[in-house]
C-alpha positions as CSV (number, residue, x, y, z in Angstrom):
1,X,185.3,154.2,159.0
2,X,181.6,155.4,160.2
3,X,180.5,158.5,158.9
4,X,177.0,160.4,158.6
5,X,176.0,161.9,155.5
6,X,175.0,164.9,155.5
7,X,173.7,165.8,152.0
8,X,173.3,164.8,148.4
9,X,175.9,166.3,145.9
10,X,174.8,167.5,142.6
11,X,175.4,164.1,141.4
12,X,173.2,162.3,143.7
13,X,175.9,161.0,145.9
14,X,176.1,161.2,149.8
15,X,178.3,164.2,151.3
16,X,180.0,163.0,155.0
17,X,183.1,164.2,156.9
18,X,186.2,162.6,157.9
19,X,187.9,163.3,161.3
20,X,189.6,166.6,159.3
21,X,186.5,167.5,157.8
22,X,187.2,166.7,154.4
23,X,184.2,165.6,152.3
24,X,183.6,161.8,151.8
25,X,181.5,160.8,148.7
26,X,179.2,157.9,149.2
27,X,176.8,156.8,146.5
28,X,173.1,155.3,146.7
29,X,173.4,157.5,150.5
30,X,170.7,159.4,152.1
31,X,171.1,162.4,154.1
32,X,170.9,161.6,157.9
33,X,172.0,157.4,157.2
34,X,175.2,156.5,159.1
35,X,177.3,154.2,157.1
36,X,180.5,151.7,157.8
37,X,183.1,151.5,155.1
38,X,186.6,151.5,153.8
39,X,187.8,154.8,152.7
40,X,189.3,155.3,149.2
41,X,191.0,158.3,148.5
42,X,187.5,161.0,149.3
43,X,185.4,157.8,148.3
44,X,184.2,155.1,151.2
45,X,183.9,151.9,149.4
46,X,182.1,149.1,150.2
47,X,179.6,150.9,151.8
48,X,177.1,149.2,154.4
49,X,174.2,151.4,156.3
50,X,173.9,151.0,159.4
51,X,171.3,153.4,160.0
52,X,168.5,153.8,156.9
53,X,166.6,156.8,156.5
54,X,163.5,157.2,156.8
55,X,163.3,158.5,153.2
56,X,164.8,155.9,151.6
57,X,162.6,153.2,149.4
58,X,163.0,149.8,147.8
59,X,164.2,150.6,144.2
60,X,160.9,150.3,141.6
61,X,163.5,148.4,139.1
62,X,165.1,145.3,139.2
63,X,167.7,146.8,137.5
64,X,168.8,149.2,139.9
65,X,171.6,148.3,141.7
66,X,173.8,146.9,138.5
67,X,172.2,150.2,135.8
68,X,173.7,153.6,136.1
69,X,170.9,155.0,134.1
70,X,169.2,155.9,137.7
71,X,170.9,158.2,140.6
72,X,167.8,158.0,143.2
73,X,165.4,155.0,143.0
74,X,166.6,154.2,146.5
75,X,164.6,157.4,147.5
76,X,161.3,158.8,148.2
77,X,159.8,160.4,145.3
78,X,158.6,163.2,148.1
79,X,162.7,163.3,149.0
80,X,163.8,163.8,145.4
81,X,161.1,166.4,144.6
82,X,162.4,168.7,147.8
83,X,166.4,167.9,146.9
84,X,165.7,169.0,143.7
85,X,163.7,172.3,144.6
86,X,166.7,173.0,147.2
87,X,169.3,172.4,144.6
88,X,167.8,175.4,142.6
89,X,167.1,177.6,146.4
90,X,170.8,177.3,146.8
91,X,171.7,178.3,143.1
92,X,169.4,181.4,143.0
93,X,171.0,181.9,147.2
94,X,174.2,181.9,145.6
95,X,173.6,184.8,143.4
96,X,171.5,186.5,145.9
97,X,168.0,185.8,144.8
98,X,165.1,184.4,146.4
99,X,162.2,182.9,144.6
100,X,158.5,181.9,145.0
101,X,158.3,178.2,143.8
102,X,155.2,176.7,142.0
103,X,154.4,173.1,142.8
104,X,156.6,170.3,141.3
105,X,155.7,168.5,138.6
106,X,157.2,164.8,138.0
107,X,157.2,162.9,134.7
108,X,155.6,159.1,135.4
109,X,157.7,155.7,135.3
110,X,158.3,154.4,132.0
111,X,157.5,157.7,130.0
112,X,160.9,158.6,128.4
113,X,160.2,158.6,124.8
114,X,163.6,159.1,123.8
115,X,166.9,157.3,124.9
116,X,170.8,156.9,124.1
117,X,171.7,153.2,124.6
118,X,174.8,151.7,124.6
119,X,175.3,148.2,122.8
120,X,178.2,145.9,121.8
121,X,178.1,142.5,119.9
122,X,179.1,139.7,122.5
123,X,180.1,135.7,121.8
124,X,176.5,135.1,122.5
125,X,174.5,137.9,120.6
126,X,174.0,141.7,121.6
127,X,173.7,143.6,125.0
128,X,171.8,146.4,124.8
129,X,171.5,148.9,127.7
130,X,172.3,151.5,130.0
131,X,176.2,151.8,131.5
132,X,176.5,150.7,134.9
133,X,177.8,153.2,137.7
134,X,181.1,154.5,136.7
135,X,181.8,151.5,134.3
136,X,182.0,150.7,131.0
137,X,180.3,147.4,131.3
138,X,176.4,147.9,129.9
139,X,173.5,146.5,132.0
140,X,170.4,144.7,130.4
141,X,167.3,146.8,131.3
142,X,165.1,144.4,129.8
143,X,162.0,145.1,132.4
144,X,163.5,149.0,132.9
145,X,160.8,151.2,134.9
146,X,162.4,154.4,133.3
147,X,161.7,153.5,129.5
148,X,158.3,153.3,127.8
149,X,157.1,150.7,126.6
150,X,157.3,151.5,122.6
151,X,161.4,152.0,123.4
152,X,161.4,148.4,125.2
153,X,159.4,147.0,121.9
154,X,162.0,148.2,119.8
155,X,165.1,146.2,121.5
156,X,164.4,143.1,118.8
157,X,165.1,145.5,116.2
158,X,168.2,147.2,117.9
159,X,169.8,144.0,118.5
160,X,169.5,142.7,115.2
161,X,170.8,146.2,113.2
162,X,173.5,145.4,116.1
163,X,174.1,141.7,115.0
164,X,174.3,143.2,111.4
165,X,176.2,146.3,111.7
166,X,178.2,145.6,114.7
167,X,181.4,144.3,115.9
168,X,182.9,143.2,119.3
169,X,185.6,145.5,119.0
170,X,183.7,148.3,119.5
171,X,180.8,150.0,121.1
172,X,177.6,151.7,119.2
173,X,175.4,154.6,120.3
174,X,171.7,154.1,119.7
175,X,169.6,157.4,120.1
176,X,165.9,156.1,119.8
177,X,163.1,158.5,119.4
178,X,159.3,157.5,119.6
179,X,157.8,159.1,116.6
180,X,154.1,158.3,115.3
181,X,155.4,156.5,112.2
182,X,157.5,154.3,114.4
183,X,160.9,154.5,116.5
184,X,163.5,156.8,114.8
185,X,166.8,155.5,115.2
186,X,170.6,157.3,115.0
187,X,173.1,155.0,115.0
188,X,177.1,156.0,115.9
189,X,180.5,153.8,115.6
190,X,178.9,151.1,113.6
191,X,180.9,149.4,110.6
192,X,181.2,151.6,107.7
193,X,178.9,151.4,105.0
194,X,178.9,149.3,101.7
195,X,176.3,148.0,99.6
196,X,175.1,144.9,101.2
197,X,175.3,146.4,105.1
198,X,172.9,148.9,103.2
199,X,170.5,146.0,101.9
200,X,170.7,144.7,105.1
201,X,169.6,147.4,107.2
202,X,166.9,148.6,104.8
203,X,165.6,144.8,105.4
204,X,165.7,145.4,108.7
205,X,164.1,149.0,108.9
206,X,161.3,147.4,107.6
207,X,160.8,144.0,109.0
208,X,160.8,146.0,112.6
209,X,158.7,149.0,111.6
210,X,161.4,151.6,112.2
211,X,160.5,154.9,110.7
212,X,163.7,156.1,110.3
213,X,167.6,155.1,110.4
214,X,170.2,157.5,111.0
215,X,174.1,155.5,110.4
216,X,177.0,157.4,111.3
217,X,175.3,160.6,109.8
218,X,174.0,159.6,107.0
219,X,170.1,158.3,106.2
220,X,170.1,154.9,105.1
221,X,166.6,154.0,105.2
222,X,162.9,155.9,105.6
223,X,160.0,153.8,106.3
224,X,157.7,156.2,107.1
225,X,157.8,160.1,108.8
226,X,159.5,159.8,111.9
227,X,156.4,162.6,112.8
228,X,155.8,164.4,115.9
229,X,153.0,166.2,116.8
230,X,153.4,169.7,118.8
231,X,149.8,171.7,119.3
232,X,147.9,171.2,116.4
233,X,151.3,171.0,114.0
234,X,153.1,168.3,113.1
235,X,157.2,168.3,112.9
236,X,159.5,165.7,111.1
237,X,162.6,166.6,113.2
238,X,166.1,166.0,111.8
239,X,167.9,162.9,112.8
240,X,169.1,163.5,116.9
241,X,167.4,166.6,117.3
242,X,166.3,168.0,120.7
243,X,163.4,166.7,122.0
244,X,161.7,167.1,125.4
245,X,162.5,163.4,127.0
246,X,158.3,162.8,127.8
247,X,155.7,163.8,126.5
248,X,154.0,164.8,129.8
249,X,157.4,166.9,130.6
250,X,157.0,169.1,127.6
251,X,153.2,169.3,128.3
252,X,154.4,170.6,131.6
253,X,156.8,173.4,130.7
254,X,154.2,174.6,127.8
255,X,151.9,174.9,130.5
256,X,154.3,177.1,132.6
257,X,155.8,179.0,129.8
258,X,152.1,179.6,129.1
259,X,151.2,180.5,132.8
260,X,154.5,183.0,132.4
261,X,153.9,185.0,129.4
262,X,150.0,185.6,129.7
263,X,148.2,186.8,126.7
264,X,150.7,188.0,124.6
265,X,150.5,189.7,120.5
266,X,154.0,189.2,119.2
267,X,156.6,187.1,121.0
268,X,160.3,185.9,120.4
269,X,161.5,182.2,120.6
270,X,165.2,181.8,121.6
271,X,166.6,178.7,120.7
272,X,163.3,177.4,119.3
273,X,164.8,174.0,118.3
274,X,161.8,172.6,116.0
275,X,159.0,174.6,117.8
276,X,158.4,173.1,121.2
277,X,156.8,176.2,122.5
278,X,156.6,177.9,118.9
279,X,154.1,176.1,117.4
280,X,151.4,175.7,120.6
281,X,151.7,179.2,121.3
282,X,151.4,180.0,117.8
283,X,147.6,179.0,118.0
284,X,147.1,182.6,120.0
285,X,150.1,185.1,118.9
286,X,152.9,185.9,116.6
287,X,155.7,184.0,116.9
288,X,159.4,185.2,116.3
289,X,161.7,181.9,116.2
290,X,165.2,181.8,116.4
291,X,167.6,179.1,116.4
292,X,171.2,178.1,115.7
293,X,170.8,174.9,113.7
294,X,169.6,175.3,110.3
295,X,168.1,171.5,110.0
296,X,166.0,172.4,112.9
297,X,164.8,175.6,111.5
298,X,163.7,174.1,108.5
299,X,161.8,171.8,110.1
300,X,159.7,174.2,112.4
301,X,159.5,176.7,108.9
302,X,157.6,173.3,106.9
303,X,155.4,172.3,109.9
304,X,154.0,176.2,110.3
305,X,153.5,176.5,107.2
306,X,151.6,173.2,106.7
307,X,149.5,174.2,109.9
308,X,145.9,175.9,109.4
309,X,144.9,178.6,111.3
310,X,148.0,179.7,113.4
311,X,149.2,183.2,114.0
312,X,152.1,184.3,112.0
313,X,155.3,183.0,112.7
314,X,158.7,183.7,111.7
315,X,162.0,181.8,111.7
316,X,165.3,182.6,112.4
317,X,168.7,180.8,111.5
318,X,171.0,182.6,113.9
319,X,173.9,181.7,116.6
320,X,172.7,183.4,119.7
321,X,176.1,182.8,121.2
322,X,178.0,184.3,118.9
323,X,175.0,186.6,117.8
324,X,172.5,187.6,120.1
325,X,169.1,189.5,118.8
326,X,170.0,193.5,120.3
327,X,167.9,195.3,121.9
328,X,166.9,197.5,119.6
329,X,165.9,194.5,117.5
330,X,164.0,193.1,120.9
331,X,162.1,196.0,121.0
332,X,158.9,195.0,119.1
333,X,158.0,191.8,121.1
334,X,155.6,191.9,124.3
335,X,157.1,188.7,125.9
336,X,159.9,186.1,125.1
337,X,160.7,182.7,125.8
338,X,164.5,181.5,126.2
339,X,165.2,177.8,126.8
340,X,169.0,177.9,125.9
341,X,171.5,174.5,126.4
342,X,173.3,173.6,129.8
343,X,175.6,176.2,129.4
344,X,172.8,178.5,129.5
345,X,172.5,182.3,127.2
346,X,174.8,184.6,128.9
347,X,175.5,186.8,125.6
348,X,171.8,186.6,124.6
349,X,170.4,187.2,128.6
350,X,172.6,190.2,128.6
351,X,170.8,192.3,125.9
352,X,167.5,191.0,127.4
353,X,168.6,192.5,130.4
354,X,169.0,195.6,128.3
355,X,165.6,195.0,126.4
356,X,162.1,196.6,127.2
357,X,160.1,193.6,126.9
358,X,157.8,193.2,129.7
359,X,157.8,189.4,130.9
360,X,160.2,186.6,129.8
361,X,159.9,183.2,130.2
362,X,163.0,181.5,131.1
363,X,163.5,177.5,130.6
364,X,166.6,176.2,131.5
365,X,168.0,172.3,132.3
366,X,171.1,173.9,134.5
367,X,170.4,175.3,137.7
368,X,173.6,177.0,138.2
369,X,173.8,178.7,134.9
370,X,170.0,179.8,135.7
371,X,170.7,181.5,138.5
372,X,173.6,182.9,137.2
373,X,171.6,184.6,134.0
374,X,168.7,185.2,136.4
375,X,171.2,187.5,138.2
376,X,171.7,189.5,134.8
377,X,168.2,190.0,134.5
378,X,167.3,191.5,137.8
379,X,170.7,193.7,138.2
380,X,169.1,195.4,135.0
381,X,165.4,195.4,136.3
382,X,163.4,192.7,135.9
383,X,162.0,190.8,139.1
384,X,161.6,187.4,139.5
385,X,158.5,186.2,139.7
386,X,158.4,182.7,140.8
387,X,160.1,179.3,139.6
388,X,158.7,175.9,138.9
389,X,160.5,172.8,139.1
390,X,159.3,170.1,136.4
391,X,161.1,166.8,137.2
392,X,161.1,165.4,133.7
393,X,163.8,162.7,134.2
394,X,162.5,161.0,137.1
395,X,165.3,159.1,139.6
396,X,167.9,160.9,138.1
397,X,169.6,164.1,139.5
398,X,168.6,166.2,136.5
399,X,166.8,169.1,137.0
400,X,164.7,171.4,134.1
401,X,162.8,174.2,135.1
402,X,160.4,177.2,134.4
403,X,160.6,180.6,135.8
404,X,158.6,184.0,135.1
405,X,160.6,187.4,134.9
406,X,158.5,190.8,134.3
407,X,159.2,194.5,134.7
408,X,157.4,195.7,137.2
């Protein structure tokens, strides 16, 4: 079969037509290539182009073609900063809405500062990587162009707390975290715990300057402050909190959620987590913080109040699904900032549509559920301002973004 694709899906993969018209799926296409394969089902497999577009590239990464941690090396970054900015036209066009959009913003190659790995003991040793496409088999990314550096440094240390805590049975999760006392590692579906596996990986906490290990829940051993710095505060986050995936990705949505609210007095922080916006903007306003996990709360309370010379801030443990602050209760804050999970705030975005606050500044990671509580907003009166698209996970068909509402 020869088909030509006609657009990327949500998941990166090529869109064609058969001779009825039903879709066909092709991964690592581009818009415009024709390609020759077999069909499978709504799959063509065994795809060959015969006709390359002109936005597609040579991957950056060796590792590219066998990893599944990437969706679009094989294209322009040009390409994947317009797909993705269309991807969130055609979610606000959906609902209705229209948008200015603010330039992109891209995180660089090998700047994600925080990782899940998979890893398995083998006959040999320990594999250590990202699934490949659709497959349980893991890849070595031993020279990946997606990881920084300090997380590639730390592989020695994973494989041995694999070799030591592993089995070939069984698969274990590694969740690493670049912190400035070291990497900060949460371990999942390793071998129980007993006295000399706790020896053992204290040993090895130590020998491989790990600040922190996390096994199957429970802390085993604490080198140093798995520390992260946010404005002028410093935050010890619980083990597998949220954290922005670069550190030049959360610079960019502070700067947006900055460029959004303005000079504000007194604002409210939905879904804080441990202060990602919180404590910078604490430096020039009151802070209201609210958020569902307690661990997380705690941490933000300790780093404000061991922070000179910030504005007041306040913190919250609440479920803002189950919960959401009223409007009544809204009524004393000048602005707002709600960066909710993929499933986005719908209970929450309903009695901010109902609020009086003047401007909000809306982060999401879900461009459906966006558009869908952006729709909430402006039934009930507030205007959307403009959007801007920060590309923090590069080649991947993730998408986080910023947008500004007001009352006009």
């Amino acid at each position: 079969m020869i088909v030509t694709i006609e657009r990327l899906g949500h998941l990166g993969h090529g869109i064609a037509r058969d001779q009825d018209l039903r879709p066909i799926y092709v991964p690592g296409t581009l818009p415009g290539e024709v390609v020759e394969g077999t069909p499978d089902g709504d799959k063509l497999i065994d795809a060959k182009i015969t006709t390359p577009s002109t936005d597609r590239v040579k991957p950056p990464c060796r590792h590219a073609r066998a990893c599944g941690g990437c969706q679009l090396q094989h294209a322009s970054d040009a390409f994947v900063a317009g797909w993705k900015q269309e991807v969130v036209q055609n979610a606000l066009a959906g609902q209705g809405l229209t948008a200015d959009f603010l330039p992109l913003v891209t995180s660089p190659a090998r700047s994600r500062r925080r990782a899940t790995l998979s890893a398995r003991r083998t006959k040999s040793g320990v594999l250590i990587g990202f699934h490949g496409r659709a497959s349980d088999t893991i890849a070595e990314i031993p020279d990946c162009q997606l990881l920084h550096p300090g997380i590639l440094a730390a592989f020695p240390g994973l494989q041995a707390l694999v070799m030591a805590g592993g089995s070939r049975t069984t698969e274990l999760s590694l969740q690493v975290t670049l912190t400035r006392g070291g990497p900060d590692v949460m371990v999942t579906g390793g071998k129980p715990l007993d006295a000399s596996l706790r020896l053992d990986l204290a040993r090895l906490v130590e020998t491989h300057a790990f600040s922190r290990l996390t096994w199957d829940g429970e802390t085993v051993a604490l080198r140093d402050r798995p520390a992260l710095t946010m404005g002028a505060a410093t935050v010890v986050p619980p083990a597998g909190a949220f954290l922005q995936a670069t550190q030049e990705g959360e610079a960019a949505l502070l700067s947006a959620v900055r460029q959004a609210l303005g000079p504000q007095k007194r604002i409210v922080d939905l879904f804080s987590g441990v202060g990602t916006f919180t404590l910078p903007l604490a430096e020039t306003m009151e802070i209201h913080a609210v958020e569902g996990d307690a661990a997380m709360t705690k941490a933000l309370d300790l780093a404000a109040r061991n922070t000179p010379n910030l504005h007041r801030i306040s913190v919250e443990t609440r479920d803002l699904f189950r919960r959401p602050l009223e409007p009544d209760e809204l009524r004393p804050f000048t602005g707002a900032v709600i960066d909710p999970p993929r499933a986005g705030a719908e209970a929450q975005t309903a009695t901010l549509a109902a609020s009086t606050i003047p401007v909000l500044a809306a982060v999401s990671c879900n461009p459906v559920t966006f558009a869908r509580d952006a729709k909430a907003l402006t039934a009930k009166g507030y205007r959307l301002d403009w959007v801007q698209v920060i590309d923090q996970f590069r080649w991947s068909t993730h998408i986080e973004l910023v947008a500004r509402f007001s009352r006009p």
